[in-house]
N, CA, C, O and CB atoms as a CASP TS submission, in Angstrom:
PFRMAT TS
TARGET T0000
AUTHOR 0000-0000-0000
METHOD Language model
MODEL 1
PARENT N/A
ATOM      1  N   UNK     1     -22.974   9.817 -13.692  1.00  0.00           N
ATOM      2  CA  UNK     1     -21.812   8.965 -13.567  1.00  0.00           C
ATOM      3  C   UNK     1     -22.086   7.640 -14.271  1.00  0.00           C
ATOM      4  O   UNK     1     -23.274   7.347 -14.404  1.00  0.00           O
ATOM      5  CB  UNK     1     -21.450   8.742 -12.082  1.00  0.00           C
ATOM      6  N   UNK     2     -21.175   6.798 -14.739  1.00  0.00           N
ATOM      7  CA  UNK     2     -21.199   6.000 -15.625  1.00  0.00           C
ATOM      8  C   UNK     2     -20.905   4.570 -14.197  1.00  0.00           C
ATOM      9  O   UNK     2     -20.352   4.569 -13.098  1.00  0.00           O
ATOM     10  CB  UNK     2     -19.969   6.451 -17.057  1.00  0.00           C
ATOM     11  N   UNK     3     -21.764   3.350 -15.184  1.00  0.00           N
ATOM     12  CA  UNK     3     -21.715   2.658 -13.860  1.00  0.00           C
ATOM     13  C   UNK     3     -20.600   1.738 -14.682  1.00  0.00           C
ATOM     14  O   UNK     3     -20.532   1.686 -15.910  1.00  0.00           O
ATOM     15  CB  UNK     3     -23.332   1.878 -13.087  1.00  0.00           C
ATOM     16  N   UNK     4     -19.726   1.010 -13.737  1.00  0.00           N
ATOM     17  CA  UNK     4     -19.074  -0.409 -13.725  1.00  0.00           C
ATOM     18  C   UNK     4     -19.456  -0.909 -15.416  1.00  0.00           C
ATOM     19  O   UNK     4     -18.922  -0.752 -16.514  1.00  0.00           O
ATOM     20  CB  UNK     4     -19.899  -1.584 -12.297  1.00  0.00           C
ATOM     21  N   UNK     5     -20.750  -1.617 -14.865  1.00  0.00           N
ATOM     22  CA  UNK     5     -21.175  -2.181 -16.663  1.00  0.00           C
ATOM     23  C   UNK     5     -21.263  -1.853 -17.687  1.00  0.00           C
ATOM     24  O   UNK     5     -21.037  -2.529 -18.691  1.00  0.00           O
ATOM     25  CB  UNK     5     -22.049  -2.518 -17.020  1.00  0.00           C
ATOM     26  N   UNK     6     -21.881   0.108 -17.584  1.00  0.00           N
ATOM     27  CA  UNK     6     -22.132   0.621 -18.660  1.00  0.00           C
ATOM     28  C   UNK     6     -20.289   1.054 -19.409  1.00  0.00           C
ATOM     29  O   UNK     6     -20.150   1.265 -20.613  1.00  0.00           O
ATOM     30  CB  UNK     6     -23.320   1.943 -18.252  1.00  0.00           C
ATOM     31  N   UNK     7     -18.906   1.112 -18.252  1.00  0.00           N
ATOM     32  CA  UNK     7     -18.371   1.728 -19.123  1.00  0.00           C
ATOM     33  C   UNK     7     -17.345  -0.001 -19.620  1.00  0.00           C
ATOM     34  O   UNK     7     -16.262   0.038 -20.204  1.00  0.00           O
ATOM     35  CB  UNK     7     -17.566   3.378 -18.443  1.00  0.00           C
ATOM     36  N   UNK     8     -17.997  -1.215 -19.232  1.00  0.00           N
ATOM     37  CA  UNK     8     -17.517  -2.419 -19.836  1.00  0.00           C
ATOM     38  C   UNK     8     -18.339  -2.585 -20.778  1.00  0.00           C
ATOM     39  O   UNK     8     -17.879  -3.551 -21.386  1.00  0.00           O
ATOM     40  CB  UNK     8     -17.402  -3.568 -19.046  1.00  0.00           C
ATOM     41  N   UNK     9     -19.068  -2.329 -21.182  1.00  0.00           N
ATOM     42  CA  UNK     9     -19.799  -2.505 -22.556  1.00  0.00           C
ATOM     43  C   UNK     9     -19.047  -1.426 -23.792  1.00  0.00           C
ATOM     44  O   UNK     9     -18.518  -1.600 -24.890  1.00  0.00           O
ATOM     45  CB  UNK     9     -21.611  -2.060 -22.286  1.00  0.00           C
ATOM     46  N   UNK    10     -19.255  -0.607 -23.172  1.00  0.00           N
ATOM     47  CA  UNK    10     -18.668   0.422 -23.895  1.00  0.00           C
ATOM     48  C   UNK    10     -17.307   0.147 -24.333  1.00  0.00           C
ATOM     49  O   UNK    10     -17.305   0.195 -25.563  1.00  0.00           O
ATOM     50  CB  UNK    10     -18.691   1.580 -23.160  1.00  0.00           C
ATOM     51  N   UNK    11     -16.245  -0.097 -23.918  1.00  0.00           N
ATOM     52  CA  UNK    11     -15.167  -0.924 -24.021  1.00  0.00           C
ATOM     53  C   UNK    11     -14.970  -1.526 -24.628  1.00  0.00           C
ATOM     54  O   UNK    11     -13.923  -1.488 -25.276  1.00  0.00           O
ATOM     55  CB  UNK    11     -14.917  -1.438 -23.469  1.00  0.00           C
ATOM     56  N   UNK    12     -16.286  -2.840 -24.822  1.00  0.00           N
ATOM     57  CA  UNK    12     -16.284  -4.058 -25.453  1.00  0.00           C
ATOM     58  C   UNK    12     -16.272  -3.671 -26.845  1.00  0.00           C
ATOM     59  O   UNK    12     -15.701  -4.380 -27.674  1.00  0.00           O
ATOM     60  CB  UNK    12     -17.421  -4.956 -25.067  1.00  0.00           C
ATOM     61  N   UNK    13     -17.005  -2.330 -27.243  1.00  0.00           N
ATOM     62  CA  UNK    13     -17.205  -2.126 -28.420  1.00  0.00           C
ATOM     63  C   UNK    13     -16.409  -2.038 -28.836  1.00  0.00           C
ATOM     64  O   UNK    13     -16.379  -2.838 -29.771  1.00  0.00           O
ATOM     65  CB  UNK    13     -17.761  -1.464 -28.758  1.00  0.00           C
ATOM     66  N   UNK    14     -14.925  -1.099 -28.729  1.00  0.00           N
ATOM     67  CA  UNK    14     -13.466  -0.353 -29.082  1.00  0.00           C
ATOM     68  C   UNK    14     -13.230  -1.908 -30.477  1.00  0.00           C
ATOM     69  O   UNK    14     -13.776  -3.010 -30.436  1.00  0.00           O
ATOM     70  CB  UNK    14     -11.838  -0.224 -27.104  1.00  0.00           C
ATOM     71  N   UNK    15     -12.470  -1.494 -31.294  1.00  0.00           N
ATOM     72  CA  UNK    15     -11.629  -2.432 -31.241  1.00  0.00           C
ATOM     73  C   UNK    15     -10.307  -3.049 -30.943  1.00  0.00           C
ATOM     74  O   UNK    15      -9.498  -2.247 -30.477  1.00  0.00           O
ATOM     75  CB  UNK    15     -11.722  -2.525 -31.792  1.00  0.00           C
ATOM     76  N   UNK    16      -9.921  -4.155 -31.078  1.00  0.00           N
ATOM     77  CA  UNK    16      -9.526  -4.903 -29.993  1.00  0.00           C
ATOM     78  C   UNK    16      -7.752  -3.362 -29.811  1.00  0.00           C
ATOM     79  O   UNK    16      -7.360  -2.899 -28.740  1.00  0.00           O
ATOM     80  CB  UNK    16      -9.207  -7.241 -30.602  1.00  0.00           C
ATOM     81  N   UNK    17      -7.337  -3.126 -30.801  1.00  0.00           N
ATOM     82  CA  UNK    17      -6.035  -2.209 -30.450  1.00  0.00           C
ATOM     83  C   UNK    17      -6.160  -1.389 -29.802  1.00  0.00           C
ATOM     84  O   UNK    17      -5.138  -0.951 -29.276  1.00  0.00           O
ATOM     85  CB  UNK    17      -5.404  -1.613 -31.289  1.00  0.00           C
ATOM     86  N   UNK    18      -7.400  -0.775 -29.506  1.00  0.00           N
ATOM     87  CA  UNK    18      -7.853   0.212 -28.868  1.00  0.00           C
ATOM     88  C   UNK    18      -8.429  -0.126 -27.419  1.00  0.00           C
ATOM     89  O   UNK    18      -8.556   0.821 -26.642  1.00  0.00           O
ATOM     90  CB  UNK    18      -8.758   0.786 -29.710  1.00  0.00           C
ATOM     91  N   UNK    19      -8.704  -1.109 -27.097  1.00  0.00           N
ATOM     92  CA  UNK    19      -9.101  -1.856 -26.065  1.00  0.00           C
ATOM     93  C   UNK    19      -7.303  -1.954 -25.182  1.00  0.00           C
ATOM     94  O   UNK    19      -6.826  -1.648 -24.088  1.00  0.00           O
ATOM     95  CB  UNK    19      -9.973  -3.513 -26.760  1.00  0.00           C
ATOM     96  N   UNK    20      -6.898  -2.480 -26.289  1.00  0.00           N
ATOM     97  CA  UNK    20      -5.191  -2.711 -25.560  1.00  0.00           C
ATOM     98  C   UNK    20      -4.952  -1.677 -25.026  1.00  0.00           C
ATOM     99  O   UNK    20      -4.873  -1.559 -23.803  1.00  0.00           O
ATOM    100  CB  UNK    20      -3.838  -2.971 -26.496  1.00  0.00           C
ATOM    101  N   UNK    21      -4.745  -0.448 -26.114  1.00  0.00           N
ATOM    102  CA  UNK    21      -4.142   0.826 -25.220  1.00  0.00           C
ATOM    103  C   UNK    21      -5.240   1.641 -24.402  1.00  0.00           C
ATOM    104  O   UNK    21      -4.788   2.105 -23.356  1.00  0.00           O
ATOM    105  CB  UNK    21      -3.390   1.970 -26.257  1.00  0.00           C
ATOM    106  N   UNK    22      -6.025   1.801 -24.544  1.00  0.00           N
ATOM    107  CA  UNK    22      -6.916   1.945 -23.328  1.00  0.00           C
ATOM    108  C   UNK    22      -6.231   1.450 -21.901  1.00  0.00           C
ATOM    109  O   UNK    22      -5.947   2.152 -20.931  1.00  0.00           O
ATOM    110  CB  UNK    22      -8.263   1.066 -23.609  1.00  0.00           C
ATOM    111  N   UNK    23      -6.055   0.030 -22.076  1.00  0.00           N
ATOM    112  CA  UNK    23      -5.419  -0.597 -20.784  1.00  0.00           C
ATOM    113  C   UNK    23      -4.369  -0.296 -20.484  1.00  0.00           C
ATOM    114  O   UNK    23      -4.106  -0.204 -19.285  1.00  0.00           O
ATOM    115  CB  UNK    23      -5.289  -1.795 -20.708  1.00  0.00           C
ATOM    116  N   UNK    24      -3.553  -0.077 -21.300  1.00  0.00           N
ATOM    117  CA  UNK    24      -2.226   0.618 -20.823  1.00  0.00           C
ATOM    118  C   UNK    24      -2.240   1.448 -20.013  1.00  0.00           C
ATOM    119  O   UNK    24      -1.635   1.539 -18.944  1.00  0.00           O
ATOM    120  CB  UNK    24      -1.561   1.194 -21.637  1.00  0.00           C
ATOM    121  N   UNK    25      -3.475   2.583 -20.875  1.00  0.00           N
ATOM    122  CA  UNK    25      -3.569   3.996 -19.931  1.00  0.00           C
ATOM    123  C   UNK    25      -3.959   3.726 -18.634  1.00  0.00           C
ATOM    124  O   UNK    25      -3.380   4.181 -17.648  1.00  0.00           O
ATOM    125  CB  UNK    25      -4.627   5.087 -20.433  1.00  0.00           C
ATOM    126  N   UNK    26      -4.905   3.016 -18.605  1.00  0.00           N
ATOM    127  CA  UNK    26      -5.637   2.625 -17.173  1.00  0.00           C
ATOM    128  C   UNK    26      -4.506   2.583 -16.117  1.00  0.00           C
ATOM    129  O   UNK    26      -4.279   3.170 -15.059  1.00  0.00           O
ATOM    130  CB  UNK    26      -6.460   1.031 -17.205  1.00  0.00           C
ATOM    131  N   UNK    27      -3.788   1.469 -16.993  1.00  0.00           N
ATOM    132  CA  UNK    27      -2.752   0.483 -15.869  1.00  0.00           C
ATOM    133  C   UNK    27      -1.406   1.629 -15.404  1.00  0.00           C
ATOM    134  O   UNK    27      -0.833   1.511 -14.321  1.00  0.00           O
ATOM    135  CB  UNK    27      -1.873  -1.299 -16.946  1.00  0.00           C
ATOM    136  N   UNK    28      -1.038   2.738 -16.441  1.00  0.00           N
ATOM    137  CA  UNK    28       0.116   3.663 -16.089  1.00  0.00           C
ATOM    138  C   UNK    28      -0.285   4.764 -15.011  1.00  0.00           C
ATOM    139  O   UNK    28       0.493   5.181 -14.153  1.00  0.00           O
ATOM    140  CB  UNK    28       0.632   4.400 -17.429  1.00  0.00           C
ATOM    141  N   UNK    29      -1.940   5.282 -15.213  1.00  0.00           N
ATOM    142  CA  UNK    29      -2.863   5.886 -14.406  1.00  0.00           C
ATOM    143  C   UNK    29      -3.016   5.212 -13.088  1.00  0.00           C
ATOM    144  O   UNK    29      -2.506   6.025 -12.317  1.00  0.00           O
ATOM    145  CB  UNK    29      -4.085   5.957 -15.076  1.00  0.00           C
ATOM    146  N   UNK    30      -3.294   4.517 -12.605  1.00  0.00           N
ATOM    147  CA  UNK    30      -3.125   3.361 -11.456  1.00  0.00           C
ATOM    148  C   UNK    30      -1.735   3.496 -11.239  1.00  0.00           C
ATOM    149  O   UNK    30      -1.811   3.834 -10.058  1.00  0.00           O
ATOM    150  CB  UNK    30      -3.546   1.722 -11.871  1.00  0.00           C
ATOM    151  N   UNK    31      -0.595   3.490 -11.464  1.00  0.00           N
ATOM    152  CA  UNK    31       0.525   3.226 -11.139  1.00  0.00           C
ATOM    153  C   UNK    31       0.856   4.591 -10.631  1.00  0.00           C
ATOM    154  O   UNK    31       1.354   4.607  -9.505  1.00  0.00           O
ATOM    155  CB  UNK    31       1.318   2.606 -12.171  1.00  0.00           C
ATOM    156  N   UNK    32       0.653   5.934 -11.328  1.00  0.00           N
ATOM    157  CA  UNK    32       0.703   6.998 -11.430  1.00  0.00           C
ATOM    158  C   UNK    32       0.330   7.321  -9.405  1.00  0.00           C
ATOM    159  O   UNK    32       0.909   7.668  -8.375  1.00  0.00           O
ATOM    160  CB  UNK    32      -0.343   7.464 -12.824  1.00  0.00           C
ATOM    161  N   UNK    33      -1.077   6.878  -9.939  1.00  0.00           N
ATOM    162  CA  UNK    33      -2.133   7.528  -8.666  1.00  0.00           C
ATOM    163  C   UNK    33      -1.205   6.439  -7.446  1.00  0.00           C
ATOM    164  O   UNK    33      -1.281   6.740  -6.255  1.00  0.00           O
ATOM    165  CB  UNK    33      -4.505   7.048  -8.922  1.00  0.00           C
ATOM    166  N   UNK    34      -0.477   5.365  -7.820  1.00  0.00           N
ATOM    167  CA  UNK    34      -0.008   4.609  -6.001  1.00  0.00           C
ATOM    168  C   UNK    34       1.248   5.222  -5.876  1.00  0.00           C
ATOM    169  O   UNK    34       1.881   5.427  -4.840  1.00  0.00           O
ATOM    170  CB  UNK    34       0.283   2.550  -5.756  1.00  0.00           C
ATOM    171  N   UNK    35       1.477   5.431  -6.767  1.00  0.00           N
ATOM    172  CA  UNK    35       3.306   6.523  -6.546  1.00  0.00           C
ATOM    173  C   UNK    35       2.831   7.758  -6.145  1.00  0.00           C
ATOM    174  O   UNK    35       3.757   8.260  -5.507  1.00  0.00           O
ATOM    175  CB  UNK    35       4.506   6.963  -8.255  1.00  0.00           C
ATOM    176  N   UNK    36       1.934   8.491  -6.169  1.00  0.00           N
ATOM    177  CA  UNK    36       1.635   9.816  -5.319  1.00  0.00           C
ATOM    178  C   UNK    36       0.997   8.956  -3.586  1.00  0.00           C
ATOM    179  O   UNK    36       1.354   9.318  -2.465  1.00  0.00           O
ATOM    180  CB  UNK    36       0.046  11.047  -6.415  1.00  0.00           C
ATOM    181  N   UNK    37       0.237   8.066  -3.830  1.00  0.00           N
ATOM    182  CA  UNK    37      -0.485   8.047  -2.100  1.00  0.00           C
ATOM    183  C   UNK    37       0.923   7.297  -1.852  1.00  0.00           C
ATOM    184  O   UNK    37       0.866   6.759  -0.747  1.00  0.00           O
ATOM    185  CB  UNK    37      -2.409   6.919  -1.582  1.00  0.00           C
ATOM    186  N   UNK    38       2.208   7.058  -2.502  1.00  0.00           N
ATOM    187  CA  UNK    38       3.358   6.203  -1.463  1.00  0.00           C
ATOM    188  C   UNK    38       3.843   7.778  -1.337  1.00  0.00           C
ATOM    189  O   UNK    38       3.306   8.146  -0.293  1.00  0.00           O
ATOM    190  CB  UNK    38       4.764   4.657  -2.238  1.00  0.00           C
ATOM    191  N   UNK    39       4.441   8.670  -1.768  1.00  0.00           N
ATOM    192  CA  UNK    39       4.935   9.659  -1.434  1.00  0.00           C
ATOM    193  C   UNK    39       4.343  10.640  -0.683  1.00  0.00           C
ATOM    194  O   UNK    39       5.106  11.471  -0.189  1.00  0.00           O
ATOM    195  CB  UNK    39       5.294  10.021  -2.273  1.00  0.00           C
ATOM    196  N   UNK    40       2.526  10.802  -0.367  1.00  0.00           N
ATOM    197  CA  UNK    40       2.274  11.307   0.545  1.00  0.00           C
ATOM    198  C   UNK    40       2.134  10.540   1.942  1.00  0.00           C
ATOM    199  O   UNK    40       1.957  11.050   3.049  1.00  0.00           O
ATOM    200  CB  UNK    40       1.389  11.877   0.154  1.00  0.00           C
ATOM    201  N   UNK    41       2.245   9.323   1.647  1.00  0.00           N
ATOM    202  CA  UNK    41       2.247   8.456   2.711  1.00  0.00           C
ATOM    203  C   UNK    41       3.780   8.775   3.668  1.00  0.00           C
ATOM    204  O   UNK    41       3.795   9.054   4.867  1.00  0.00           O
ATOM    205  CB  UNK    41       2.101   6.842   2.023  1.00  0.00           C
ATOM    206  N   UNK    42       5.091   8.633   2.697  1.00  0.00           N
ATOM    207  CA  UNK    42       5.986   9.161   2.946  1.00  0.00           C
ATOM    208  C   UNK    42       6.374  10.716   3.609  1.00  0.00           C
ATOM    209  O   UNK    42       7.227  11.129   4.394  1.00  0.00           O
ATOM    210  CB  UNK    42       6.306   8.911   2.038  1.00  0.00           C
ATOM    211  N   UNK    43       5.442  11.215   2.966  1.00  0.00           N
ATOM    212  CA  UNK    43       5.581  12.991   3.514  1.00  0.00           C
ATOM    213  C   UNK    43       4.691  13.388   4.751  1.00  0.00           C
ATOM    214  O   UNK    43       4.608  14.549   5.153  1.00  0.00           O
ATOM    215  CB  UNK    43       4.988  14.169   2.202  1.00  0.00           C
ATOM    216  N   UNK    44       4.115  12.455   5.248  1.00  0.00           N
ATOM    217  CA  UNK    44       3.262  12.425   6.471  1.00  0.00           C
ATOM    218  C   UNK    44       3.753  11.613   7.810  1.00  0.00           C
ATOM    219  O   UNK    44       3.579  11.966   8.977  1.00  0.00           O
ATOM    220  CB  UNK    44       1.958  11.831   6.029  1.00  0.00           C
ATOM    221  N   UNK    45       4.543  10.197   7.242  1.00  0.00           N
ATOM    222  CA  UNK    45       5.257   9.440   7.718  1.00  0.00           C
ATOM    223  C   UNK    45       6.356  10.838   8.724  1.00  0.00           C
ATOM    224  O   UNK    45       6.293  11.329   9.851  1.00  0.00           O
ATOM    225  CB  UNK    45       5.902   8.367   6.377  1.00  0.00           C
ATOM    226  N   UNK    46       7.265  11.007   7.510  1.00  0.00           N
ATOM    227  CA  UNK    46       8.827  12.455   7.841  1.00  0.00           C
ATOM    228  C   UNK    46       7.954  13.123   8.874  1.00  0.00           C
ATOM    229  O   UNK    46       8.116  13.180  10.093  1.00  0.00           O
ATOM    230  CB  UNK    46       9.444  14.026   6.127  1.00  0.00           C
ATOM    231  N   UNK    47       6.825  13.702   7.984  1.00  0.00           N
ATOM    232  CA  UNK    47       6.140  15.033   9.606  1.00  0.00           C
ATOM    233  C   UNK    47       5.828  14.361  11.043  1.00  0.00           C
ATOM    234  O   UNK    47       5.897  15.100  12.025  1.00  0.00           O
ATOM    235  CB  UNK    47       4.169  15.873   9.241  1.00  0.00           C
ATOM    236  N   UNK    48       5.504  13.061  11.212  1.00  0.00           N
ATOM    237  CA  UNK    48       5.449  12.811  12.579  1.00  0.00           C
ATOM    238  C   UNK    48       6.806  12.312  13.221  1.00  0.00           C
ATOM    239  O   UNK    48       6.929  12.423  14.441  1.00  0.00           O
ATOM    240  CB  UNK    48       4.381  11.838  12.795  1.00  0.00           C
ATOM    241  N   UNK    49       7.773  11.799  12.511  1.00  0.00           N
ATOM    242  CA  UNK    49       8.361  11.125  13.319  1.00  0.00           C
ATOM    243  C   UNK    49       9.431  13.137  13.018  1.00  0.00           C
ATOM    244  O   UNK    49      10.471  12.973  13.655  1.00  0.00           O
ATOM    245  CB  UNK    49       8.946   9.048  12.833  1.00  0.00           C
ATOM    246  N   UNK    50       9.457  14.029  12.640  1.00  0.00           N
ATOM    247  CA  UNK    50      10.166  14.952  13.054  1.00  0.00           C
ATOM    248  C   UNK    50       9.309  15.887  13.828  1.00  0.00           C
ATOM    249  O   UNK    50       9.925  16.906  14.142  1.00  0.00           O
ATOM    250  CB  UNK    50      10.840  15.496  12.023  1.00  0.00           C
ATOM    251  N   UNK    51       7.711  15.837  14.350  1.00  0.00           N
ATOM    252  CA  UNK    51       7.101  16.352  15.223  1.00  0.00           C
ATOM    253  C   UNK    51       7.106  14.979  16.802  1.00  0.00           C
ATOM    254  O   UNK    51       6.442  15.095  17.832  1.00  0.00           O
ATOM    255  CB  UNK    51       5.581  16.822  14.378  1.00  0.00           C
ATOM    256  N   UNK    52       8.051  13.847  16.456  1.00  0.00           N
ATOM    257  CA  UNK    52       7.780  13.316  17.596  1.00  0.00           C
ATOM    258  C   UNK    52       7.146  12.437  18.081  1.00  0.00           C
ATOM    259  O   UNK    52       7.426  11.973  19.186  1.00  0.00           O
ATOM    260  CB  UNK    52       7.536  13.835  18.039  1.00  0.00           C
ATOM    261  N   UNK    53       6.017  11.967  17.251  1.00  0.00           N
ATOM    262  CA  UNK    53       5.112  11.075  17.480  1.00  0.00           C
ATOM    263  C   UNK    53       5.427  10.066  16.073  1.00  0.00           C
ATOM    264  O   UNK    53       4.569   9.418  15.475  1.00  0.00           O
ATOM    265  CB  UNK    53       3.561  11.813  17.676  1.00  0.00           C
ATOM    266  N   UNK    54       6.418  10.111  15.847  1.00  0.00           N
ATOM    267  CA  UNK    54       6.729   8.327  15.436  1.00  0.00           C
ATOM    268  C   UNK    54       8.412   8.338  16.104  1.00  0.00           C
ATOM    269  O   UNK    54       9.300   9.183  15.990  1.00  0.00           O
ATOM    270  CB  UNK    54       6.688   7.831  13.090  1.00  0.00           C
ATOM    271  N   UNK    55       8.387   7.349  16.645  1.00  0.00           N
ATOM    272  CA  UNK    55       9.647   6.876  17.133  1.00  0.00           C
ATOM    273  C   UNK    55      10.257   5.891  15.936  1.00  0.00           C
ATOM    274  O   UNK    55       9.734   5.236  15.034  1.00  0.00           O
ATOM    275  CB  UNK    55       9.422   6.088  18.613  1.00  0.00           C
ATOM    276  N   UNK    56      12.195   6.205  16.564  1.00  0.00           N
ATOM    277  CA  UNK    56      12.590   5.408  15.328  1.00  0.00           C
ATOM    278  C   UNK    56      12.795   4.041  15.917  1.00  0.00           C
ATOM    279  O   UNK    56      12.935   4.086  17.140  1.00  0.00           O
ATOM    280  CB  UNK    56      13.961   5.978  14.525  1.00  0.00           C
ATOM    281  N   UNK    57      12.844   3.001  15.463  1.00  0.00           N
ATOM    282  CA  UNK    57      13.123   1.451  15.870  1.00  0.00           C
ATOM    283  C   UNK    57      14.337   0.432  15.433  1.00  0.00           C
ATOM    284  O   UNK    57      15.011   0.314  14.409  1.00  0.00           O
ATOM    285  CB  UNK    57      11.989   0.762  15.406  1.00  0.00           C
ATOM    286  N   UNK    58      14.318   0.128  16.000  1.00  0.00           N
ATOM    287  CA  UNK    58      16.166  -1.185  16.116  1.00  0.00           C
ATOM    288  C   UNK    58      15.678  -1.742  14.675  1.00  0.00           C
ATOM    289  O   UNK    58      14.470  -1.969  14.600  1.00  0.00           O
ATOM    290  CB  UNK    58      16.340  -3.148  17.933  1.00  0.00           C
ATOM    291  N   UNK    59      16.572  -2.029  13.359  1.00  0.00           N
ATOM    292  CA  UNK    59      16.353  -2.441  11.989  1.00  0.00           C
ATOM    293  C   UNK    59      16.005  -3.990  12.896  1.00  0.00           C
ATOM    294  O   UNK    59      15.433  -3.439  13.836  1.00  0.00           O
ATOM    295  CB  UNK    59      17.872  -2.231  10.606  1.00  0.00           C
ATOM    296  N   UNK    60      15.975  -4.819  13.097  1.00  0.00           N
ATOM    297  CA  UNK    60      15.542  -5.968  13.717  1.00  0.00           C
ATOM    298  C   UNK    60      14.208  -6.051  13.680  1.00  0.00           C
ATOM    299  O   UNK    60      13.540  -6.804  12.973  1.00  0.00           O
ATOM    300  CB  UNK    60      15.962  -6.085  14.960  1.00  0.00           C
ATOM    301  N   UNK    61      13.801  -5.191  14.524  1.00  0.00           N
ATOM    302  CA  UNK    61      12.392  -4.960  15.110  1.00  0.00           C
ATOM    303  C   UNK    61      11.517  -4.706  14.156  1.00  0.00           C
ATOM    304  O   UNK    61      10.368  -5.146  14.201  1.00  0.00           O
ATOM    305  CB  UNK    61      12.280  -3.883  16.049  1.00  0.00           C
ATOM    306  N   UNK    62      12.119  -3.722  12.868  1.00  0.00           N
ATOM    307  CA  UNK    62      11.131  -3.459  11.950  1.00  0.00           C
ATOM    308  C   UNK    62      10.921  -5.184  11.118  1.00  0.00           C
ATOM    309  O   UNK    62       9.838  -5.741  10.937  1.00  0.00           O
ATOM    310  CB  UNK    62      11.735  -2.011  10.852  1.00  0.00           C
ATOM    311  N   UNK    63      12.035  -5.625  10.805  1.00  0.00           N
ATOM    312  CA  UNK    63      11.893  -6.585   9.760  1.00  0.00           C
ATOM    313  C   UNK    63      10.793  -7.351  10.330  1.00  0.00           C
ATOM    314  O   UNK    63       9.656  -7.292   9.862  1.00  0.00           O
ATOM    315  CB  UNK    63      13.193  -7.435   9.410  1.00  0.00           C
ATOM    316  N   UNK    64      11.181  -8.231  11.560  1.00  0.00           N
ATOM    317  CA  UNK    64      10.941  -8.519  12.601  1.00  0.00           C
ATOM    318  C   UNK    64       9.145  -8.491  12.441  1.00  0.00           C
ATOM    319  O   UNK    64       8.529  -9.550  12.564  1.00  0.00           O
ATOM    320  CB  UNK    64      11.766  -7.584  13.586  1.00  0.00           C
ATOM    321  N   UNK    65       8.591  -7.505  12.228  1.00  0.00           N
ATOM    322  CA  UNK    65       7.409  -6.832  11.967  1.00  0.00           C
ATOM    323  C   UNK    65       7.042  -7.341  10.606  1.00  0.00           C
ATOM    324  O   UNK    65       6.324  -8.314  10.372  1.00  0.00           O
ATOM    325  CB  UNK    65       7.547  -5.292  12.060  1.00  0.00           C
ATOM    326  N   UNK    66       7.836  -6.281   9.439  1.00  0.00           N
ATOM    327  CA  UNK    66       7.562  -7.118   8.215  1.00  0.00           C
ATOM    328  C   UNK    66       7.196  -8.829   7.998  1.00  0.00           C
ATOM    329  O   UNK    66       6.270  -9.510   7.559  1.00  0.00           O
ATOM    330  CB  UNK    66       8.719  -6.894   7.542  1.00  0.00           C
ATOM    331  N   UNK    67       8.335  -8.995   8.508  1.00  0.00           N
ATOM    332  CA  UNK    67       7.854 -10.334   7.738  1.00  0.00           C
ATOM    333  C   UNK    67       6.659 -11.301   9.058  1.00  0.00           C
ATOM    334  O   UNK    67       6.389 -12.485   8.857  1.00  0.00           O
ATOM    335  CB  UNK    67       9.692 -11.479   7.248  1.00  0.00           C
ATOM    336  N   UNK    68       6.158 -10.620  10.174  1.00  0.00           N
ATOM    337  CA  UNK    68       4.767 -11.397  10.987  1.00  0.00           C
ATOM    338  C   UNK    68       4.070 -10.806   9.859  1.00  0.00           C
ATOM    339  O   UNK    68       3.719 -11.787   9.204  1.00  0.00           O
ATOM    340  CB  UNK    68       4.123 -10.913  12.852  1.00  0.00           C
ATOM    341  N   UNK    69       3.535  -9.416   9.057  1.00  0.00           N
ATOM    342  CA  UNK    69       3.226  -8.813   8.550  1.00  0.00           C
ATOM    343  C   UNK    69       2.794  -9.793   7.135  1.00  0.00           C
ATOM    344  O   UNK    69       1.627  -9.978   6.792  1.00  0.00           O
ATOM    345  CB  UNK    69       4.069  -7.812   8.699  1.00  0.00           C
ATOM    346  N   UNK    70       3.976 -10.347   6.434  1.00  0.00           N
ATOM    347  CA  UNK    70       3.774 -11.320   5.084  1.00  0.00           C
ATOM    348  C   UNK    70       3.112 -12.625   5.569  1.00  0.00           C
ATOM    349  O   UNK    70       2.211 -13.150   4.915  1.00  0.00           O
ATOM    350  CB  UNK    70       5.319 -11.744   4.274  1.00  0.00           C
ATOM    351  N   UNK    71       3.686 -13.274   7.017  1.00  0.00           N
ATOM    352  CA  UNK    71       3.254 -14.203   7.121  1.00  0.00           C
ATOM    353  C   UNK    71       1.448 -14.565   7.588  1.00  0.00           C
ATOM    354  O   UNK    71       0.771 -15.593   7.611  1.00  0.00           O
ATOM    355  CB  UNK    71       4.216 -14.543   7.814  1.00  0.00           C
ATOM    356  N   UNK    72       1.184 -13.072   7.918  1.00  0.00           N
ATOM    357  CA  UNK    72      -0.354 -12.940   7.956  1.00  0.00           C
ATOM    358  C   UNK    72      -1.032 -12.930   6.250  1.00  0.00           C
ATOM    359  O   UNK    72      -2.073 -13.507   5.938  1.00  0.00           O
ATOM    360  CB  UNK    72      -0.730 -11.327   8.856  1.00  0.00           C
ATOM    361  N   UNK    73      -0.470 -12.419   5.643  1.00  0.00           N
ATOM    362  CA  UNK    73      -1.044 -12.309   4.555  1.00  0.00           C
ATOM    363  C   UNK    73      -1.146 -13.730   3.491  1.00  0.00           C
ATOM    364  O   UNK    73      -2.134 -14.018   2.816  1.00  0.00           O
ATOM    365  CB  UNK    73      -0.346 -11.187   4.030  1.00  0.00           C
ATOM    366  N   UNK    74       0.306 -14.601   3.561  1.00  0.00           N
ATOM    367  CA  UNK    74       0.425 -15.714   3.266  1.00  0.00           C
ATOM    368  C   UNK    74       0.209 -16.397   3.712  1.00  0.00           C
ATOM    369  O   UNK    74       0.404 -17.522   3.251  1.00  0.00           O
ATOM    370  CB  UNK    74       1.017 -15.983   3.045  1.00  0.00           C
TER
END
C-alpha cells in the first residue's frame, strides 16, 4: 500500500494539468462515494422506521433538533 507521502510526491511530479484533473477525479470520486453512504444511510433510515424502531416526530421537534445540532457545531 502506498503511504500518504509517497502518493504526494508522486503527484508533485505530474504536471501541473495533470495534477488539476487528477483532482477533479479525486473530488467527483469523494462526492460519488457521500451520495452512496447518504442513500444507504437513507435505505436503513426507511427499514427501521417501517420495522418500528424509528418513530416519526412533530416537524418542530426535528428542526428544533437541527438547528441545537448547528449551534453545537458553530
Amino acid at each position: 500500500m502506498v503511504t500518504l507521502e509517497e502518493a504526494i510526491l508522486t503527484v508533485n511530479q505530474l504536471p501541473l494539468e495533470q495534477r488539476e484533473m487528477l483532482l477533479e477525479i479525486v473530488k467527483n470520486q469523494m462526492i460519488e462515494a457521500r451520495r452512496d453512504e447518504i442513500a444507504q444511510d437513507a435505505k436503513e433510515a426507511i427499514k427501521a422506521f417501517h420495522s418500528g424502531n424509528l418513530k416519526s416526530q412533530p416537524l418542530k421537534d426535528i428542526i428544533s433538533e437541527l438547528q441545537a445540532s448547528l449551534n453545537e457545531v458553530y
